[in-house]
C-alpha positions in Angstrom: 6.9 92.9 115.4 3.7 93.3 117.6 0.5 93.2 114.9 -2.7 94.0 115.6 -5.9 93.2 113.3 -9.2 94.6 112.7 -11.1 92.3 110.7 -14.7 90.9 111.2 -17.1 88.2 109.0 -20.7 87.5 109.7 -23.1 85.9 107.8 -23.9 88.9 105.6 -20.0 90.0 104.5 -18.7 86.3 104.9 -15.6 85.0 106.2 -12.9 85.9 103.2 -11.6 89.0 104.9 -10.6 86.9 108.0 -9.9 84.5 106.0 -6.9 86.5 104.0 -5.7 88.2 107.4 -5.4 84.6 108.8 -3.4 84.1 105.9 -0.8 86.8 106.6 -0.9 86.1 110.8 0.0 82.4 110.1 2.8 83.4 107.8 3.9 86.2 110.3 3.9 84.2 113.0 6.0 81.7 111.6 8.8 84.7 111.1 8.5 84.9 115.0 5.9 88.2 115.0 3.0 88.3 117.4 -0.5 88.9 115.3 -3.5 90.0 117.8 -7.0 90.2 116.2 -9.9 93.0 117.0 -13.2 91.4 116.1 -16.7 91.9 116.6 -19.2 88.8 117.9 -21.7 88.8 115.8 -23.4 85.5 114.0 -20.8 83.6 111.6 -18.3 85.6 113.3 -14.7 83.4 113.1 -13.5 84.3 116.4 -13.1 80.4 117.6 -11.4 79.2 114.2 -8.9 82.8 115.0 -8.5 81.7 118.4 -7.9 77.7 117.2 -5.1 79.1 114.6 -3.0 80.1 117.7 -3.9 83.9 117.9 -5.1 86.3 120.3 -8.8 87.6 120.0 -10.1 90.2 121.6 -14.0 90.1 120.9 -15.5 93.3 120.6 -19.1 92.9 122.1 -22.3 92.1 120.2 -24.1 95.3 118.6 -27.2 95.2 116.5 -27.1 98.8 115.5 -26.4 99.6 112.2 -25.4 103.6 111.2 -26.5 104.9 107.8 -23.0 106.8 107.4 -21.7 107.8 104.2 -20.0 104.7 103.0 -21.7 102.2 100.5 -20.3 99.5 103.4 -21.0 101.6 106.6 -24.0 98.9 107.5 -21.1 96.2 107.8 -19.7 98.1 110.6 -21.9 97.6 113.3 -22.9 100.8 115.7 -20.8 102.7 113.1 -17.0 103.9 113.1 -17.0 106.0 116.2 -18.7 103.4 118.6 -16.1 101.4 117.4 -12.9 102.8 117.4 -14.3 103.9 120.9 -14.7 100.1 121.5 -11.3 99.4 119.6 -9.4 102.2 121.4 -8.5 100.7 124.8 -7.3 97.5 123.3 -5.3 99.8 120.9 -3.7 101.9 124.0 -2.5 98.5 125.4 -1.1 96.6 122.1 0.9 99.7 120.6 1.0 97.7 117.8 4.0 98.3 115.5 1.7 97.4 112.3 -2.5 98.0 112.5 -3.8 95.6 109.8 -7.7 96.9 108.4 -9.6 95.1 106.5 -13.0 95.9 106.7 -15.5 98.1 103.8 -17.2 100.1 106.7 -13.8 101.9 108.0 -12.0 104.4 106.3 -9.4 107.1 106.7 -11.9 108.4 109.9 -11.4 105.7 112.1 -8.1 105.2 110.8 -6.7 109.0 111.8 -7.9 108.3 115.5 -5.6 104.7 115.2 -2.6 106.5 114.2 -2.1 107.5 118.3 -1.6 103.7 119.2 -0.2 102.1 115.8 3.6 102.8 114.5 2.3 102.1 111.0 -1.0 101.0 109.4 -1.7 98.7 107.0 -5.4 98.6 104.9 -6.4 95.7 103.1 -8.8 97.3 100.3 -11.1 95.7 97.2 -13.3 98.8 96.1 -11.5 101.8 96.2 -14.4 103.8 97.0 -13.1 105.1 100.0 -10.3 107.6 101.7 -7.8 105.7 103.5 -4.9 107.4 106.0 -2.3 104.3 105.9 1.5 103.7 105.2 0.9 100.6 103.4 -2.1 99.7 101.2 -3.0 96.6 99.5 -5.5 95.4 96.5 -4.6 92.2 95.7 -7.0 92.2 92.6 -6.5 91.7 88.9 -6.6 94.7 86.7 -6.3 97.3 90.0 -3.5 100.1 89.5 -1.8 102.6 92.0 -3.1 105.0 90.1 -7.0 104.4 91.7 -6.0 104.9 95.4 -3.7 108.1 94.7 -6.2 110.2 96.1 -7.2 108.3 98.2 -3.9 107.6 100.7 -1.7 110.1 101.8 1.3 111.6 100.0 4.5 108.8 100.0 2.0 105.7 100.8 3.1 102.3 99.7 0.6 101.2 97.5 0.7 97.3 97.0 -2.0 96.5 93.5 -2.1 93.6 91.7 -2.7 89.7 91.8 1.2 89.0 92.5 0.5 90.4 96.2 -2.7 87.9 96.6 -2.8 86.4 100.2 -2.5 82.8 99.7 -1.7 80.3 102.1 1.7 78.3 101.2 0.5 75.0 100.3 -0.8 76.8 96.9 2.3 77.6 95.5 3.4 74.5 96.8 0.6 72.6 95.0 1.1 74.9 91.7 4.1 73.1 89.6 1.9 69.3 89.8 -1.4 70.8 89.0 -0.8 72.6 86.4 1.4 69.7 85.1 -1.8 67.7 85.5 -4.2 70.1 83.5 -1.3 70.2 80.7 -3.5 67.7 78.4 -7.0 67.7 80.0 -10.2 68.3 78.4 -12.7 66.1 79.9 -14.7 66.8 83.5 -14.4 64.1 85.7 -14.5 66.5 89.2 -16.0 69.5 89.7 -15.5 71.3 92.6 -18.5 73.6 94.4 -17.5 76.6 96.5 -19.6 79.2 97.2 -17.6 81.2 99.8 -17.1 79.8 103.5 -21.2 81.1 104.3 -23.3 81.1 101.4 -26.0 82.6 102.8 -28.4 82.6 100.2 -28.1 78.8 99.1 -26.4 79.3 95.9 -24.8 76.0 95.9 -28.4 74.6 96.0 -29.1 76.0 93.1 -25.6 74.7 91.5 -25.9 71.2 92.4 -29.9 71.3 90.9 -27.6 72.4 87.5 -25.1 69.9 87.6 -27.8 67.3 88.0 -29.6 68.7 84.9 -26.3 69.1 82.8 -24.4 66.7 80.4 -22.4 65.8 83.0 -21.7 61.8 83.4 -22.9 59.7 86.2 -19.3 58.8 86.7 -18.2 62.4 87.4 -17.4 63.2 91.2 -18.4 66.2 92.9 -16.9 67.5 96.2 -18.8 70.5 97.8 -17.0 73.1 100.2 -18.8 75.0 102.7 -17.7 76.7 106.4 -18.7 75.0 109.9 -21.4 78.2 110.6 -22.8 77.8 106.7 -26.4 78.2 107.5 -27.5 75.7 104.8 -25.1 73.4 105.5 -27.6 70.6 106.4 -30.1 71.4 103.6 -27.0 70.8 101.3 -26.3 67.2 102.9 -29.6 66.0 102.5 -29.8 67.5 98.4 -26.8 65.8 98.0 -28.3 62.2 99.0 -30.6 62.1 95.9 -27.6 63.0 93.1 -27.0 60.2 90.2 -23.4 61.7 90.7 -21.0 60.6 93.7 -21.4 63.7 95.3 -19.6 64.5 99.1 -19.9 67.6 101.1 -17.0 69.0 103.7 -17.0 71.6 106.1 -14.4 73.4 107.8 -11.5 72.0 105.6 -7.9 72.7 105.9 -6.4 71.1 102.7 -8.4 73.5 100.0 -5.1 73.9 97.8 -5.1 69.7 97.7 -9.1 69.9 96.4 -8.5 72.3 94.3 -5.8 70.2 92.9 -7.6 67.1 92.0 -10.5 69.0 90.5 -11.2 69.3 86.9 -13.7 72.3 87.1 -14.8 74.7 90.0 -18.0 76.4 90.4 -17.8 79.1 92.9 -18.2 82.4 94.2 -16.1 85.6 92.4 -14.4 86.4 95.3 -11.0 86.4 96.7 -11.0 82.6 96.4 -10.7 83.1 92.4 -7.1 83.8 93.1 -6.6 80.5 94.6 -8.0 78.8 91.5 -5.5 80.8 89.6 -2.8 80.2 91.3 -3.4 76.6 90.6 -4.8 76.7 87.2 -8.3 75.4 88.0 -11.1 76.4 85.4 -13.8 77.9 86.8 -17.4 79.0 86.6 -18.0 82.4 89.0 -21.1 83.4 90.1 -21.4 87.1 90.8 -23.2 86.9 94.3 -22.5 90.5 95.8 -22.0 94.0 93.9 -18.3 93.4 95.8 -17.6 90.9 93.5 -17.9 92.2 90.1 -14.0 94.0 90.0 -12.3 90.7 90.1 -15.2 89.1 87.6 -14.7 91.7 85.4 -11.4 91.5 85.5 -11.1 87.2 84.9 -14.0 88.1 82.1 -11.6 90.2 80.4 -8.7 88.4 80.3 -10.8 84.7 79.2 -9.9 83.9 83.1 -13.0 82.8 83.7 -16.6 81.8 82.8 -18.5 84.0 84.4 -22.2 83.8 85.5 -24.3 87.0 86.1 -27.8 85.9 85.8 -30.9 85.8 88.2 -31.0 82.3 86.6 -28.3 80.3 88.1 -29.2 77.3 87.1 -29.6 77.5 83.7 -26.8 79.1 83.2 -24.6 77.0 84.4 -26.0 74.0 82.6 -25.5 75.9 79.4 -22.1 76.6 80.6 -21.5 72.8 81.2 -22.7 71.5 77.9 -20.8 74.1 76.2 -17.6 72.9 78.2 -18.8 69.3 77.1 -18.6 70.6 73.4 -15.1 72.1 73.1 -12.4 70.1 74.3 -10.2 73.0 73.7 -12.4 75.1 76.3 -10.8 73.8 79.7 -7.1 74.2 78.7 -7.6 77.2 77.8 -9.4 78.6 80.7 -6.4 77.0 83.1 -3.4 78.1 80.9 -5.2 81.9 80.9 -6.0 82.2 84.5 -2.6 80.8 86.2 -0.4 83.6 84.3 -2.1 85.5 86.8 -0.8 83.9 90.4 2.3 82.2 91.4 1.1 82.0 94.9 3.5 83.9 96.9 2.1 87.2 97.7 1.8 86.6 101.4 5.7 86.2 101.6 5.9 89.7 99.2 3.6 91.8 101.7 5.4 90.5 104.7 9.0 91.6 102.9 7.9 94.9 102.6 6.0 95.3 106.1 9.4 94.1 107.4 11.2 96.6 105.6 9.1 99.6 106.6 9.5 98.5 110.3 13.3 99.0 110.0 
C-alpha cells in the first residue's frame, strides 16, 4: 500500500502525534508498505527525526498565520484548513495514496472532503471528539472512549476503532511487558523514578518535578533518569538543575530504548498524554500531571479506574511531594497502581490497526 500522513508537532502541540504515526509507518513499513509524511516546518517540528526513521517528508513551508476558525484546535493549524489543503493538495494529486492518515486537532471533515479526490481511503487519528470527521476508518486509542461518541460524527458504515487495546505502541513494549510486570509482582519500595514530561515540555514542568523530588521522602540512594526530546527548549536549564541533586540524577535526550527505561523504573512522573499507555502497557506506576485541557480524557479516565495518581494543581510541586510521601507510607500503594493500570494495554494495537487497514484495502 502507498500511505500518506498528515501530522505536524511544534513546540506548542508537542511531538506525540508524530510520534504515534511514526509508530504505525515503522510497523507498516516493515509489512513492505510505503508511508509518506505531509508536515509543516515550524519550530520543534520532527521533520529530521521522520526523515532519519527512513520515510519520505514532504515539508509544507513555514506559516505564522493563525485563523480563528471554528475549532477549539483551529490555531494548531497554521494559515487555517484551506491554505493548507491548498498546500497539501498537489502533493496529494501526486501520491494517490491508497490510505490518508490525519492526525491533527485543527482538521476536520472540511479538509478531509476535499482529500477524498486523491486518497482511496482515509484514516483519522482522533483524542477529543469535538469535531466532524468524513473518514473510512477512525481511531481513539483512549481509555474509557466508545463508538458511540463519534456516531455523529463519521459517516454512515465508518469503522470506528475506540479503546486502549488499539493504542499505537512501538513493539519493544509488548516485548518488554511479560519481565516487567514479573518485576513489579512484589515491589513496594522506590528506588527509580522516571521523569517524562512529553518529548517538548515547553513550560519547564520537569523543573518544577525534580524541585519536588528533591524536597520529598525520597532516599539519597534513589536514581532518577529524566527523558526529554532533542528540540526540548529547556533541555539545558534541566542539565545544569540536575548537577545540584543529593540523588544520582541523569538526563537523556532523543532516546530510542523508552520501553527498556520504563522497565527498570519503579515510579514515573509524567505528562497525561498518550505516553500513559506506554506505562500501562508495562505496568509502571505513575504520577500525571494534567499539562493541556487535551489531556484530561485519558486522566480522567486512569483517575477512575485507580490507574493513576493524578496531579491537577497550579502547585506542582507540592503536590507531588505529598504524593511521594504518601507512596512512602503504603507499601500496598505501588502494586496496586501497576496491577490496575496494565489490565488496560497488552501492547499490540499497532499490529490490530494495520490488520484492519489491510483488510479494508482488499
Amino acid at each position: 500500500m502507498n500511505i500518506a500522513f498528515r501530522v505536524d508537532a511544534s513546540i506548542e502541540m508537542g511531538s506525540g502525534h508524530v510520534m504515534r504515526c511514526l509508530t504505525l509507518a515503522d510497523e507498516l513499513k516493515t509489512r513492505g508498505h510505503e508511508c509518506h509524511f505531509i508536515s509543516r516546518q515550524q519550530p520543534g517540528d520532527l521533520i529530521e527525526l521522520i526523515e532519519e526513521k527512513g520515510h519520505r517528508v514532504y515539508p509544507l513551508q513555514e506559516c505564522d498565520d493563525t485563523e480563528l476558525g471554528d475549532l477549539p484546535h483551529s490555531h494548531w493549524l497554521k494559515g487555517g484548513q484551506t491554505r493548507d489543503f491548498s498546500d497539501s493538495e498537489a502533493l496529494l494529486k501526486t501520491l494517490l495514496p491508497d490510505w490518508l492518515i490525519v492526525d491533527h486537532y485543527g482538521i476536520d471533515a472540511t479538509w478531509e472532503r476535499q482529500a477524498r479526490a486523491y486518497a482511496k481511503h482515509i484514516f483519522v487519528i482522533d483524542d477529543l471528539a469535538d469535531r466532524k470527521h468524513d473518514c473510512d476508518v477512525l481511531l481513539d486509542q483512549n481509555l474509557g472512549q466508545t463508538d458511540e461518541q463519534y456516531h455523529d460524527l463519521t459517516p454512515p458504515g465508518a469503522t470506528l476503532l475506540t479503546g486502549t487495546q488499539y493504542a499505537l505502541l512501538r513493539p519493544e513494549f509488548a516485548r518488554y511487558r511479560a519481565q516487567s510486570l514479573m518485576a513489579r509482582h512484589n515491589n513496594s519500595q522506590i528506588g527509580h523514578v522516571l521523569v517524562t514530561m512529553g518529548g517538548v515540555d515547553k513550560d519547564n514542568v520537569t523543573a518544577e518535578v525534580l524541585s519536588a523530588l528533591e524536597k520529598s521522602a525520597l532516599r539519597d540512594e534513589v536514581r532518577i533518569t529524566v527523558v526529554l526530546g532533542k528540540q526540548a527548549p529547556w533541555l539545558s536549564h534541566v542539565k545544569t538543575q540536575v548537577a545540584q541533586n543529593r540523588m544520582k540524577t541523569q538526563v537523556l535526550s532523543g532516546v530510542n530504548n523508552m520501553a527498556e527505561l520504563m522497565s527498570q523504573a519503579d515510579l514515573a512522573i509524567g505528562a497525561a498524554g498518550s505516553t500513559s499507555w506506554e506505562r500501562c502497557c508495562l505496568g509502571l506506576p505513575g504520577i500525571l500531571c494534567v499539562t493541556a485541557q487535551n489531556q484530561r480524557v485519558v486522566s480522567e479516565a486512569l483517575n477512575e479506574a485507580d490507574a493513576a495518581i493524578i496531579i491537577d494543581d497550579k502547585d506542582v510541586e507540592k503536590a507531588i511531594i505529598n504524593q511521594i510521601n504518601r507512596i512512602s507510607d503504603d507499601e500496598e500503594l505501588l502494586r496496586k497502581l501497576s496491577v490496575q493500570c496494565s489490565r488496560f494495554v497488552d501492547g499490540r494495537g499497532v499490529f490490530r490497526v494495520i490488520d484492519i487497514l489491510e483488510r479494508v484495502s482488499r
